[in-house]
N, C-alpha and C positions, 0 to 999 in steps of 0.2 A: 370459827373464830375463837371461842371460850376455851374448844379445844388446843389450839394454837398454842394460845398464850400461855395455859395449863403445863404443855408439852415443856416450852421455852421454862417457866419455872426449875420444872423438874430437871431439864441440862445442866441450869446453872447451878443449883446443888450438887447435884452428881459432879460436876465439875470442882466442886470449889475442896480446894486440898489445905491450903492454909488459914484458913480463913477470908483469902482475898476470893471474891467472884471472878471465875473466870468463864467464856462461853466453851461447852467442847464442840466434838464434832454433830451435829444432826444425824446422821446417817444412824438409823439404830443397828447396836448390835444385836449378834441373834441371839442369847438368852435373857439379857439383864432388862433388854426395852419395854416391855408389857411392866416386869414388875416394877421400874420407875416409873410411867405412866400410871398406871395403877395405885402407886403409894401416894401421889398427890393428884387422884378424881376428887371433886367435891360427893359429898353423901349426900343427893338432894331427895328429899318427903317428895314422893313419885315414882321413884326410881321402884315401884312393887316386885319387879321379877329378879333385879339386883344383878341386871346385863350391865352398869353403868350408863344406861340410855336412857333418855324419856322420850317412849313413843307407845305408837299402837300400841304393840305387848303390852305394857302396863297399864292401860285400857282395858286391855282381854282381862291381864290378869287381876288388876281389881274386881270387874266382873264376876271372875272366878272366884274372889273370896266370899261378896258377898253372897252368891249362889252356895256357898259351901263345897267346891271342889278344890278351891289353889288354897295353900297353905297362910296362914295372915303372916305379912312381913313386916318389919315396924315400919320400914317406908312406903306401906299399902297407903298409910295414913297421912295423903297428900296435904291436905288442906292441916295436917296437927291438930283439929279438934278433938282425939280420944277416941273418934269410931268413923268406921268403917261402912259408907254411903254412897250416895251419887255424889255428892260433893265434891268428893276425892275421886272421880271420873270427870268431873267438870274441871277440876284443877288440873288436873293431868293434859288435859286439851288446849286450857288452857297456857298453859305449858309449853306443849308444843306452839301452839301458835306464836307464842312470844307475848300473851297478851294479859298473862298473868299480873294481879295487881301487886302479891305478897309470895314470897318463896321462902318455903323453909328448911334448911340446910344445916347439915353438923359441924362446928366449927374442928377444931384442932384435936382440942378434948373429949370431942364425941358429944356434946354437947348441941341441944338446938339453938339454932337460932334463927327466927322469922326476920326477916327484912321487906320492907315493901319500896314500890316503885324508885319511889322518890329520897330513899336513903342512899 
């Protein structure tokens, strides 16, 4: 669904030639598609392996940091408190489940920003 509507953004820019919005076509072409999808994923605190996914892997590979095998990523640092825990494994879960309270995300400018449920 988030992806969807992500997608959909991303047409309408791609589309828009005068400034007016227009939709194009869906259908992706075969070079330009990945990197317009791509230049508007959100950066979500989770995302550890930096697939653009939050799942297992980033599970695995928080694990991995804190054992000392995966490299530290800034988005290893699910929860944004500054380190690297179970925490940020519980966040991640929670994540996936959908049942996360607070998500933190980089806005436009690379910038963080926390949001929680109810915002």
């Amino acid at each position: 669904m988030a992806f969807t509507a992500l997608l959909l953004v991303g047409l309408h820019v791609a589309g828009c030639s005068d400034g007016e919005s227009e939709l194009v076509d869906a259908a992706p072409p075969e070079d330009n598609y990945r990197m317009v999808v791509d230049a508007y994923a959100p950066v979500i605190y989770g995302n550890a392996n930096g697939d653009n996914r939050i799942d297992h892997l980033d599970v695995d590979y928080v694990k991995g940091v804190i054992e000392g095998i995966n490299e530290l990523t800034e988005l290893s640092d699910a929860n944004y408190d500054g380190k690297i825990d179970e925490a940020d494994i519980l966040q991640i879960k929670w994540i996936i489940s959908g049942t996360q309270t607070e998500l933190t995300l980089q806005d436009m400018d690379g910038r963080p920003v926390t949001r929680s449920r109810n915002q």
